[in-house]
N, C-alpha and C positions, 0 to 999 in steps of 0.2 A: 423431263431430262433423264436421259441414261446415265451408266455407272461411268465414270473415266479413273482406271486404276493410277494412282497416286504412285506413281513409278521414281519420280524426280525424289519424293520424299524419303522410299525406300529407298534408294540408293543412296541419300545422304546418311540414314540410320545404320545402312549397312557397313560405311566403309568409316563412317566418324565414331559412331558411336559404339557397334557392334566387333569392327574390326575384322572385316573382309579380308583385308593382308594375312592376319593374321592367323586366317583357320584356313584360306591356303598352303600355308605352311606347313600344317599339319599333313603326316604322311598318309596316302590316298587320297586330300585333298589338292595338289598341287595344279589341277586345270580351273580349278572353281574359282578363280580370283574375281574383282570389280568385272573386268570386260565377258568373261562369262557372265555372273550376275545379271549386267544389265542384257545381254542378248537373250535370258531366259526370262527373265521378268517383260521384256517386253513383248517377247511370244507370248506368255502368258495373259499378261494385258489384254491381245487380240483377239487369243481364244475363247476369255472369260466376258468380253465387251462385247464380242459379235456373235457369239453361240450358244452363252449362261446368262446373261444378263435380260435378253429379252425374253426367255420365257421363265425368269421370275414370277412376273405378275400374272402369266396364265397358269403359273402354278397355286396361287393364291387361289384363283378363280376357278381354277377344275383341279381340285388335290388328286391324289392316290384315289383308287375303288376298291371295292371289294364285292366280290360275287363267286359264289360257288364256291369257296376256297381260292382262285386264284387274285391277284394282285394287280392290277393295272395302274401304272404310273400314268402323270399328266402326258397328254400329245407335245412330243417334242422330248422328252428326256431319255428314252431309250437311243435315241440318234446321237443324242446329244453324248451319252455314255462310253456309246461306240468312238466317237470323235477323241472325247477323254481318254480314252483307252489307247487309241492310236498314234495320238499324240504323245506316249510316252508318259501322262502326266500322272499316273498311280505309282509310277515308276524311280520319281524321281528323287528320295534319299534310301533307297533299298540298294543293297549288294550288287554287285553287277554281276556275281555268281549266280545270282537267281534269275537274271535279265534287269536288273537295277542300274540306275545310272551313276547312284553313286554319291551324289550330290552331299552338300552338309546341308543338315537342319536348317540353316540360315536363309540358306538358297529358298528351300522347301516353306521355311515358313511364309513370305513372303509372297508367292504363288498359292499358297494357303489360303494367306488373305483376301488376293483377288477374287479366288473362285466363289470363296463365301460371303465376299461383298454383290459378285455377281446374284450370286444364287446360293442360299442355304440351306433348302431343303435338298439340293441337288446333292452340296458340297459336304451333305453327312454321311451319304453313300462311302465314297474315298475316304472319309476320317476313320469309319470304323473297319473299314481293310485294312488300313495304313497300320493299327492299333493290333487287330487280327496276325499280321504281317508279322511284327514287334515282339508279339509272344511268342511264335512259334519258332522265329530267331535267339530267342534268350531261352525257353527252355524242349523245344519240341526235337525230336530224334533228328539223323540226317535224314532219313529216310521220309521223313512226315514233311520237314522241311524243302523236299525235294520233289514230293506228290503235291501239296497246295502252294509254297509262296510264287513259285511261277506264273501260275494259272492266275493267283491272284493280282499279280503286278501286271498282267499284260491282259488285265479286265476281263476274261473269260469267266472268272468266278470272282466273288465279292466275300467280305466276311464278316461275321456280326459277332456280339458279344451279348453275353446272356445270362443276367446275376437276378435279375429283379424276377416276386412271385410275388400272387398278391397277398401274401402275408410278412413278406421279406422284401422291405424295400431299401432303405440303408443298413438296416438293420441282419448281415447276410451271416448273422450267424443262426439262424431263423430258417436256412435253405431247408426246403423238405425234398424238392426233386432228388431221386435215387439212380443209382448206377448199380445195376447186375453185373457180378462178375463173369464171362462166358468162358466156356474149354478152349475157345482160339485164341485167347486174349483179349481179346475186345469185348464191348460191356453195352447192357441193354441200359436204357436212360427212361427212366419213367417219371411226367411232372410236368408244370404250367409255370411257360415265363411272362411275363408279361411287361411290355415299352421295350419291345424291341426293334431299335431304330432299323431300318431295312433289312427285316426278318422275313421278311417276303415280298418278292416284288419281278419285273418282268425286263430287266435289264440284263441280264448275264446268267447262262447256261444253268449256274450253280452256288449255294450260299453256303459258305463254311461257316459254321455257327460254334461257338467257344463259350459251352457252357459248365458252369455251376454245377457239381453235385454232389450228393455226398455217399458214397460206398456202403452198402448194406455191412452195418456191424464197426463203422466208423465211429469216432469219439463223436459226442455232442459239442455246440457250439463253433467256431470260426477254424477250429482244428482239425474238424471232420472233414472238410470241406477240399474236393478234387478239381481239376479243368479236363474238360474231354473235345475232343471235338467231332461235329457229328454234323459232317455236310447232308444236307438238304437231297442230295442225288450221291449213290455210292458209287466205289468205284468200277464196278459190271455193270454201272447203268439203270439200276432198279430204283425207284422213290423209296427214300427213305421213312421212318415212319415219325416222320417232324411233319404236324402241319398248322397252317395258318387259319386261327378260326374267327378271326375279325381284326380288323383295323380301327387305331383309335380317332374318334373326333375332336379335332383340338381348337385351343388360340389359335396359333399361328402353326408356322412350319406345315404348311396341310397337306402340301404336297409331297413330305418325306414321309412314306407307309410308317405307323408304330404297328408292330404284329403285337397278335398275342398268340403265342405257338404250343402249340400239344405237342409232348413228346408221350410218345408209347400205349398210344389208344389203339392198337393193332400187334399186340404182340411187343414190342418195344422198338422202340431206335437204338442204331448201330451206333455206337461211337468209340472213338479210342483215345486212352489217356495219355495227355502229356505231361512229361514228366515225372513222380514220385505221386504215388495215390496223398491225401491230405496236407498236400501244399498247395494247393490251386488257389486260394485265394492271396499267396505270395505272387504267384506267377501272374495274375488276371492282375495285379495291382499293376505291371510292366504295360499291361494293354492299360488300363485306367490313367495311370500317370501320362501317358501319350497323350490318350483324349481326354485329359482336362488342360494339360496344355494348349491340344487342338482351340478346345470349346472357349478358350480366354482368346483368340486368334479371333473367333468368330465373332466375340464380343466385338472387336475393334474391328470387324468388317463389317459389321451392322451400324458401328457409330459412320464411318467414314461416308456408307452409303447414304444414312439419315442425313449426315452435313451434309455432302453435295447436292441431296433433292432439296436442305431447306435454306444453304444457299440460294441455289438459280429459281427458286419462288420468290427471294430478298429482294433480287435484282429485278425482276419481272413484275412485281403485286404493286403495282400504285396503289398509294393509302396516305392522306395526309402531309401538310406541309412537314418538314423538319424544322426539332423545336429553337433551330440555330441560325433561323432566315436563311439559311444558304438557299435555298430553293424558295424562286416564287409564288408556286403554285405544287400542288400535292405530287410528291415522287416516291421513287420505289421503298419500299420500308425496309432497305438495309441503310439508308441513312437515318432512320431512329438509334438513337441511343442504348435502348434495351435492347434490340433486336441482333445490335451488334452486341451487344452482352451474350445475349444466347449464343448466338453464332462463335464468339470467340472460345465460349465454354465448351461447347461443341467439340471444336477445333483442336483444344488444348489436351482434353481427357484422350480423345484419341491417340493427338500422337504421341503424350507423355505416354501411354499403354502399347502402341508400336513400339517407340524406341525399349520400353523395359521388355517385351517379348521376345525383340529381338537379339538383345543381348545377353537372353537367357536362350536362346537358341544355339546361340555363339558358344556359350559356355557349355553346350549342351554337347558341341561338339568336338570342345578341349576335353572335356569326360571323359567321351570313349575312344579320340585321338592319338592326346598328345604321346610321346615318347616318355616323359617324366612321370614316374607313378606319384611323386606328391602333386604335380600342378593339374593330374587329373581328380586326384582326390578333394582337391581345392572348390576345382571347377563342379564338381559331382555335387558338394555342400552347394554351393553359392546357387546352381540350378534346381538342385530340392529344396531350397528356401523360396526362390522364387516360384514355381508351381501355381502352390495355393495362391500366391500374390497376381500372378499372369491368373486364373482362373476366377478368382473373387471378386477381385478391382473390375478385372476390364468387361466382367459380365456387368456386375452391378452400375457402371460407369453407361453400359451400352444398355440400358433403360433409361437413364435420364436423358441421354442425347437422345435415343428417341421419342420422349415425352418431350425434351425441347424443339423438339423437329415439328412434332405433331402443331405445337405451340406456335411457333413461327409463322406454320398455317393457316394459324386463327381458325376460322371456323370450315376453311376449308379444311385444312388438317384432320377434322373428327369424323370427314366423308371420303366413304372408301375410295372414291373414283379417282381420289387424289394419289394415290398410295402410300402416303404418310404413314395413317397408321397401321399398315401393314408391317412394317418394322419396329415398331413401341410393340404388337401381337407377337412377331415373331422372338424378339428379346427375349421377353418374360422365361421361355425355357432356358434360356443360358443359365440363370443363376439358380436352376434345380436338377437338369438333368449332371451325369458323371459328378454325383455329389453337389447337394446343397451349398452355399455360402457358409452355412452355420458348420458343414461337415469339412470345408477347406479351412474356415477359422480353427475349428476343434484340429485337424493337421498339424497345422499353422506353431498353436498352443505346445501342443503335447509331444509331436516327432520333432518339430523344426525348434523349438526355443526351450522350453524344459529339458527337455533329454538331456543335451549338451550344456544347460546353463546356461543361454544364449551367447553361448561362443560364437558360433556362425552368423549370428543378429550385431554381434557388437565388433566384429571385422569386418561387418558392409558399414557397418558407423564409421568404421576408420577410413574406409576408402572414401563415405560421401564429406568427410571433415579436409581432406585432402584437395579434393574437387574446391571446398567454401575457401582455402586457403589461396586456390588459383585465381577463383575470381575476387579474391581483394587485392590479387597482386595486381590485376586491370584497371584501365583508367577509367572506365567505363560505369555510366549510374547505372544501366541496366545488369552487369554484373556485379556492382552493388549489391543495388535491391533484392539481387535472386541470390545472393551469396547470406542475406539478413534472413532471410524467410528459410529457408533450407538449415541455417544453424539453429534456427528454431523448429523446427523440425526434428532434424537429427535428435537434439536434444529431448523434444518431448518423444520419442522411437524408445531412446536409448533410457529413460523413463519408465515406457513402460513395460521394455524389455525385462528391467530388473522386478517389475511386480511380477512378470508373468513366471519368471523361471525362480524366483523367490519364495510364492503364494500358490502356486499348483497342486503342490500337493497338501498342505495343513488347510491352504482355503478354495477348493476348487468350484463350490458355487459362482466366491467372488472375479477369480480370472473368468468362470468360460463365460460370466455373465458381461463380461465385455471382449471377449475370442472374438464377433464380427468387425466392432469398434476397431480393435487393434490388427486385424487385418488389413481395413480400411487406410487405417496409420500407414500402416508400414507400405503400402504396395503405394499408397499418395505418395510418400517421401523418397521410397526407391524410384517410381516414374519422376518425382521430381528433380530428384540427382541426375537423371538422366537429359530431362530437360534442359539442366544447367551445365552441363555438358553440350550439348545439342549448339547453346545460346554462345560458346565459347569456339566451339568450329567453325558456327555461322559467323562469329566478328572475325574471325582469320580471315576465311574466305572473302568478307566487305573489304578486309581492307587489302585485299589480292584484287578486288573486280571482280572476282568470280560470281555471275549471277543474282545480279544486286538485289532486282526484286523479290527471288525467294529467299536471300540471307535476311533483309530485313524482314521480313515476315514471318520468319523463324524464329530472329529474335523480337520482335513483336508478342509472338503466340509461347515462347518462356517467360516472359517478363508478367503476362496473365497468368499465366498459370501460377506463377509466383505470389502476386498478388490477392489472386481468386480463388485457386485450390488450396495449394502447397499451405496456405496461412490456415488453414482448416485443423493440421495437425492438432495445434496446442489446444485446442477442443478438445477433438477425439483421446487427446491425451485424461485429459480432466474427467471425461467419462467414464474411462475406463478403470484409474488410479481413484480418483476420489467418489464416482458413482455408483460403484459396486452394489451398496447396499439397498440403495432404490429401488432394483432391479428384484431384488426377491423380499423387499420389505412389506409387498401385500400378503394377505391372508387368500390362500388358493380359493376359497367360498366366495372372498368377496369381488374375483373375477366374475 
């Protein structure tokens, strides 16, 4: 079965829960309402269904090469690039000063997701332009702004980002790559990066590479630390002296080239700085923050594609009577009981993790919008809280859906031919590349909930306590049920809010030894607020007629989630609050 982009759903998140209305509103957004939305998303849908989707699997099956130094992608994605490109689709939340369309995040994310439902290895390409793009918008000259973001929105050149060495991997106060100051200004770059997502490859003219270095005679540590950039081809035409000297072999994702690039094995590489010499690692955090949001997008484009292949295997695998006599004789095994378990679980993590991305998109776009400087100040908090939550959840979440998917298969599942587990392979990078789990929970901890005191943690408790008070005003058991499980929630969130920004600094073994746990928490509980949102539009709309069959199946897949996840909190809570000491009460030896 191919990919079919979940369009109806996004629409629903966008205008219910994300508020579509309302970041048209916003000045320079005023075209981008619902009926735009859906005329983009459904172009997208077609682009991503009939020209990213099928050669997924041949990019499994013939990754990226490497020979001589140069880069050859799978057959089929250089074309496919060119299509991306012409279509506008790198184009579409950039400035329109630079040839951008302009769009809000919302739009953008959503189109995100298709492309990376489609195709992931494909749709890393564009994240890390998009990220490239980002930085040199917030802090790169006019002038530097006006030689690459062009080039790079309308696909002639791509951009990469470049922090890791193999001695410095999260760790980037560790950079040892150097930058020569030169008599024109511009600076020679000497040094090895290494997992560089499309650091070389055969798609477009020219790679803008946004790297790491530190200035001969800079401070030690995370302060020394510059961004320069240092295209791949300069601007008279000559190679520059960045080259590629192998491609990594991985899990999954194989068809997205990882370089490992030499810079200044001939004299040095050209590059020029943006910005103030040792602030680069402020500035790279602008690209970073982008693509961890990207990378949580991709989560929930890997789950959605795992549901739909292990879906229509449900429907299609005859296996056994159902244990309910409905069926006479053996039928498909989504009338099993567990199977609809998985599947629902599936179903549920997903869109609880749509709806919460998306509405951090939304916000993302009252940030840097609205007219009001407190409601974008507002909005700023509410979206840097969410981040780590859209990045940690929805990776971690898009491995179990696809180890359920795989499962669903039985034992077809565990045989490539199937392509099952090509996506449980392809997963497992979500939740290490652009920061670890453990390095979004540390976030999480330290900028988002200590700093403040969990001020920003205990004003999303107020708005999800708001939400519980609406659905007890309903007549409804499933707004019930979902209004019990969410206040149990909240409350074990708001729990362990208070250990976190109480205990940080007199015990910080004991928080960070639960930072993943409470990650976990909080991005469950905020996808589940949003669920219970979701579950309150869809009974409007029932009881309007609007589109019976996906309201109740909406509210169906909250009422699980309620049930199945969202009830998982008061756990996570007790581990975190009362398990602390477990966690470092062995003796290092006796690991």
């Amino acid at each position: 079965m191919t990919y079919r982009a979940p369009v109806k759903d996004m629409l629903f998140v966008m205008q219910e829960l994300a508020g579509i209305d309302a970041v048209a509103s916003l000045p320079g957004f005023e075209d981008a309402g619902l009926d735009t939305a859906q005329a983009v998303l459904e172009e997208s849908a077609r682009f991503s269904q009939e020209v990213l989707a099928p050669l997924n699997w041949d990019g499994d099956r013939n990754p990226s090469s490497f020979k001589d130094g140069v880069v050859t992608t799978t057959p089929g994605f250089k074309e496919a690039f060119r299509q991306f490109s012409a279509g506008g689709w790198q184009a579409l939340q950039h400035p329109a000063e630079f040839g951008g369309q302009g769009l809000p995040k919302l739009i953008h994310t959503a189109c995100s997701e298709m492309i990376n439902s489609a195709n992931m290895s494909f749709a890393l390409c564009p994240l890390l332009t998009d990220g490239a793009v980002e930085a040199l918008l917030t802090a790169g000259t006019p002038e530097q702004q006006a030689q690459y973001i062009p080039n790079m929105i309308d696909g002639t050149w791509t951009g990469s980002m470049n922090l890791t060495e193999p001695q410095a991997g999260s760790d980037l106060a560790a950079v040892r790559t150097r930058a020569e100051p030169q008599p024109d200004g511009s600076y020679k770059i000497f040094g090895t990066k290494i997992y560089i997502t499309y650091g070389e490859h055969d798609m477009a003219d020219n790679i803008v590479h946004l790297v790491l270095a530190r200035v001969v005679g800079a401070p030690e540590g995370v302060k020394g630390i510059s961004l320069f950039i240092c295209p791949k081809v300069l601007a008279d035409g000559t190679r520059n002296d960045v080259h590629c000297v192998s491609i990594e072999h991985k899990l999954g994702i194989k068809a997205s080239p990882t370089a490992v690039l030499q810079y200044g094995d001939h004299g040095g590489a050209k590059a020029f700085l943006i910005g103030q010499e040792n602030r680069g690692l402020e500035y790279m955090f602008i690209m970073m923050n982008a693509a961890r949001f990207g990378v949580g997008v991709q989560g929930i484009a890997l789950a959605e594609r795992a549901y739909q292949k292990a879906v229509g295997y449900a429907r299609d695998r005859v296996q056994s009577r159902p244990v309910d006599g409905s069926l006479s004789k053996a039928g498909p095994i989504i009338h099993h009981p567990d199977v609809r378990r998985m599947l629902m679980t599936m179903r549920a993590h997903t869109e609880g993790c749509r709806a919460m991305a998306y509405v951090g998109a939304a916000a993302f776009d009252a940030a840097h919008a609205h007219p009001d400087a407190e409601v974008r100040k507002q909005n700023q908090a509410f979206y840097e809280f969410l981040v780590p939550l859209i990045k940690g959840l929805s990776t971690e979440m898009s491995q179990e859906v696809a180890s359920l998917g795989v499962q669903v298969h039985g034992g077809m599942g565990f045989i490539e031919e199937t392509g099952a587990a090509q996506y449980l392979r392809d997963a497992k990078i979500l939740t290490i590349y652009e920061g670890t789990t453990a390095i979004q929970a540390n976030d999480l901890v330290g900028r988002k909930t200590a700093r403040d005191g969990g001020q920003v943690a205990r004003g999303i408790a107020a708005q999800i306590e708001a939400t519980e008070e609406a659905l007890l005003a309903r007549p409804s058991e499933a707004g019930k049920a979902m209004a019990k499980r969410l206040t149990a929630g909240r409350l074990a969130f708001l729990d362990t809010v208070d250990f976190v920004a109480g205990h940080t600094k007199a015990q910080p073994n004991a928080v960070f030894a639960g930072s993943v746990p409470y990650l976990m928490l909080s991005g469950t509980v905020v996808a589940g607020w949003q669920m219970a949102r979701a579950l309150m539009a869809a009974e409007d709309r029932l009881a309007d007629g609007v589109d019976t069959d996906f309201m109740q199946a909406k509210i169906a897949t909250a009422r699980f989630y309620a049930d199945h996840i969202l009830n998982k909190a008061t756990a996570l809570r007790d581990s975190i609050v009362d398990g602390a000491d477990a966690v470092t009460a062995m003796a290092l030896e006796s690991f």
